[in-house]
C-alpha positions, 0 to 999 in steps of 0.5 A: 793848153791855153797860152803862148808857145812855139805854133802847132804848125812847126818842128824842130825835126828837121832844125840842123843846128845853126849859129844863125839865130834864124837856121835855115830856109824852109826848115820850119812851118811857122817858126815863131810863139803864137797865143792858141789853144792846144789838145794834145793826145799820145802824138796828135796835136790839134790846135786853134791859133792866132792867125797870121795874114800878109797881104802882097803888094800890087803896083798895077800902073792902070789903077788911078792914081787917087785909087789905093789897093788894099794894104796889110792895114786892110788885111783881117781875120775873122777866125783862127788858124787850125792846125793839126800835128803828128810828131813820133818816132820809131828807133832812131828815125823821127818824123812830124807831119802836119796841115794848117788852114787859115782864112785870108780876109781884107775889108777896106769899108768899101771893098772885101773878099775872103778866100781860105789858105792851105798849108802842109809839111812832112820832116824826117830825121835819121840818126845812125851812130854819130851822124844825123840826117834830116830833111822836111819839104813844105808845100802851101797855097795862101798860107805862105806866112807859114812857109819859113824864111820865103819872104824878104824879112821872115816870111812870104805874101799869102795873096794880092787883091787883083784889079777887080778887088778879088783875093789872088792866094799865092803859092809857095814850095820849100825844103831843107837838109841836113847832116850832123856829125858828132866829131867827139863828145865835145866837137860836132860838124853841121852842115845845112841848106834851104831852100823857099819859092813864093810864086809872082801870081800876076805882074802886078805884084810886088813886095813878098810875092816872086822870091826865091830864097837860099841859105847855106851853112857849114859849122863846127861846134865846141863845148867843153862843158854843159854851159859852155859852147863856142862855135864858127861858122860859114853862111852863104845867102841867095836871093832872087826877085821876081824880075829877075834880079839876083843877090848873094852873101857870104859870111862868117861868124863866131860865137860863144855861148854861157848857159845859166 
């Protein structure tokens, strides 16, 4: 395959459904659609894709005021992302597997430096009669642009570039679960929750590196016919910055949906 499809490096495996359009964090590698070429073999799946880079912000005091560190306008590729997938099942247990490499490279016309990135990520799910578990933990080291929802928007800072202009990768954990339980044919309950960690990696970093993120949903699902479907749901949101700072949220939210 040549083209635009969800990356090689995710699963909906481990997706407990969600009203929220973003689901849970650490669900997924890279939950997006990325231009790449794909060879597809029985439930291997390799592939070389456009690779996604996100440099972290440094705010080091001692740095001379006239001296800007590099930015994610400095942040570059000089290859794609590789990826490598293997998704299958046996009876009523379904898993994926899957490990990505990706180059980190910034280039500011007077200072470079490259490093490699490195991510990982093993889902499961379990279905016994009405009820559905599920469950995916991911590791990466310079590949936190693959660790899903580990950032303040979508997802984390790979790396910084230190004082000395050397790339720094970051690391960064994460994980889900899930429980689905079909009510009736037409009602279904879901409950899920997620959970990412981007180390801080140096004091001097700031933006998408030192954050822990927590989501937690619980939803009730009708749909009286095929096209139909409406929903309720609760959403509990916690955040945790690097020093130390603390927020949460709750919400609730209804929905309903009309397939064409």
């Amino acid at each position: 395959m040549a083209g635009q499809t969800w990356s090689n490096y995710t699963t909906f495996v481990a997706s407990t459904p969600t009203l929220d359009f973003f689901g849970t964090a650490g669900s997924n590698g890279y939950g997006s659609r990325l231009a790449q070429l794909r060879y597809t073999t029985g439930g291997f799946s390799l592939a070389a894709e456009d690779p996604q880079a996100q440099l972290a912000e440094n705010i080091d005091g001692s740095v001379p005021e006239d001296d800007l560190l590099p930015d994610n306008d400095d942040a570059m590729s000089s290859m794609p992302a590789l990826s490598l997938r293997y998704e299958d099942s046996m009876g009523d247990f379904s898993y994926s597997i899957a490990g990505i490499a990706r180059q980190l490279k910034y280039d500011t016309g007077s200072e470079k430096d490259t490093e490699m990135g490195y991510g990982a990520f093993a889902a499961g799910a379990y279905h016994a009669g009405p009820v559905t578990l599920r469950a995916i933990v991911n590791a990466s080291e310079g590949a936190n642009s693959y660790l899903y929802l580990s950032g303040d928007y979508f997802n984390g800072a790979d790396a910084y570039v230190d004082t000395n202009g050397k790339l720094q990768t970051l690391s960064g954990v994460g994980g889900a679960v899930g429980l689905s339980y079909q009510v009736s044919p037409q009602y279904s309950l879901n409950a899920s929750h997620g959970y990412t960690d981007v180390d801080l990696g140096d004091t001097t970093v700031g933006g998408n590196a030192g954050r822990k993120n927590k989501n937690t949903f619980l939803n009730l699902v009708w749909t009286p016919n095929e096209r139909l479907m409406y929903g309720i749901e609760y959403g509990y949101f916690e955040t945790e910055l690097a020093d130390g700072r603390e927020e949460d949220a709750s919400r609730v939210m209804v929905a309903a949906q009309y397939s064409f």
